[in-house]
C-alpha positions in Angstrom: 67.5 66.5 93.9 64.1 66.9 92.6 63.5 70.4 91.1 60.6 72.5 91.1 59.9 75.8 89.4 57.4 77.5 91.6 56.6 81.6 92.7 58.1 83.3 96.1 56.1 86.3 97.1 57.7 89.1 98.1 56.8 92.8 98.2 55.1 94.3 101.4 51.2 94.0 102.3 49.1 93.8 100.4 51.0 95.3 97.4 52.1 91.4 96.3 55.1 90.5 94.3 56.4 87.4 93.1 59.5 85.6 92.1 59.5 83.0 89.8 62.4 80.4 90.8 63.6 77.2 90.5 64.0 75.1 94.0 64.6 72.1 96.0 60.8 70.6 95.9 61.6 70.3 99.7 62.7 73.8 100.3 59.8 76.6 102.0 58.3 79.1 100.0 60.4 81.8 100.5 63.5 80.1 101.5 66.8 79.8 99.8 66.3 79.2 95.7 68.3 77.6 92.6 67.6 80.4 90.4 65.4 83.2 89.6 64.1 82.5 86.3 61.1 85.4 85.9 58.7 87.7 88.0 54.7 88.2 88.0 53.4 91.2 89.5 49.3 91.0 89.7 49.0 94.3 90.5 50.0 95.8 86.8 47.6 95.6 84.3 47.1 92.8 82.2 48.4 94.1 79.0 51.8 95.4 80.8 54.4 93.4 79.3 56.4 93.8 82.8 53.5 92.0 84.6 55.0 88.7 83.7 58.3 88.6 82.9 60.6 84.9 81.9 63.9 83.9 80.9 62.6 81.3 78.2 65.8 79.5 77.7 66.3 79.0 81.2 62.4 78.0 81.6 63.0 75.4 78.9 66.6 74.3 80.0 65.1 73.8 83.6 62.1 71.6 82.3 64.1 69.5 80.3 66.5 68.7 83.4 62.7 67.4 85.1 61.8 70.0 87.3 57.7 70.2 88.4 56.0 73.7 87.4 53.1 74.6 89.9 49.8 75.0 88.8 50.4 78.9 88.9 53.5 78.6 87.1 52.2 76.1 84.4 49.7 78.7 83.3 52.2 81.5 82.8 54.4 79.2 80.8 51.1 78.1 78.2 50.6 82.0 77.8 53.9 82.2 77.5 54.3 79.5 74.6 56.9 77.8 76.4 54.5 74.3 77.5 52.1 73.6 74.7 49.8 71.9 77.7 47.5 73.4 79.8 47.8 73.2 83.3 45.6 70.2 84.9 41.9 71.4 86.3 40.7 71.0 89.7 37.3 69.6 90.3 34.8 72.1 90.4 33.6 72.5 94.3 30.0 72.4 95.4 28.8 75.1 98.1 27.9 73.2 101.9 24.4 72.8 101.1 24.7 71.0 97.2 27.1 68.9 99.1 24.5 67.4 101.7 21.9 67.1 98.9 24.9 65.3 96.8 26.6 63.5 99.4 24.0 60.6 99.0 23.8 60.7 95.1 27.6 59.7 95.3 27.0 55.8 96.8 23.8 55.4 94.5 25.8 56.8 91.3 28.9 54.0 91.9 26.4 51.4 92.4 25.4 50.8 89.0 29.2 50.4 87.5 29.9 46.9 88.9 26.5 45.5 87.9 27.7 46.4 84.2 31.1 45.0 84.3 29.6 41.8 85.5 27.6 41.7 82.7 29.9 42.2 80.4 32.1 39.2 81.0 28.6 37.1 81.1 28.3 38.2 77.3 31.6 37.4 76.5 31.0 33.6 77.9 
């Protein structure tokens, strides 16, 4: 069953809280869960130590079976020392209007790249 450690929010609106649990990759967000390895509340300080909280063994035991972290999750688990790795980053997005200007640099940009590959086997020969 492929795993994947992921938060569940809970808490009423707008006054967010989450769980952090391990799941069936298939499962809903807030449906039925593995375990509940940790919880993040946003709304505490930064500096509260009970704004993140993690049952590192159980993180670590969990990641070595193969579960997936989300991006979220991957985050809390660098700050927390348990993943040396950083989570991957996202392209940056361009507002609508850098988009239209952009959207015909794109073609023009690729261009160029098989001209030089074709070059380079003509120097090898």
């Amino acid at each position: 069953m492929p795993t994947t450690i992921r938060l569940s929010r809970a808490g009423t609106k707008k006054r967010p809280y989450y769980r952090i649990l391990v799941t069936n990759s298939r499962s809903p967000r807030d449906s039925k869960f593995i375990e509940k390895i940790g919880t993040y509340s946003p709304l505490l300080a930064n500096d509260d130590p009970k704004r993140f909280t993690i049952d590192a063994e159980r993180a670590k035991h969990w990641l070595s079976t193969g579960a997936q972290m989300s991006d979220r999750v991957h985050l809390f688990f660098n700050k927390a020392g348990i993943v040396a790795t950083k989570p991957a980053q996202r392209a940056a997005r361009l507002p609508k209007k850098d988009k239209a200007a952009g959207g015909g640099e794109a073609p023009a940009a690729a261009a160029p790249a098989p001209a030089a590959e074709a070059a380079a086997p003509e120097a090898a020969a």
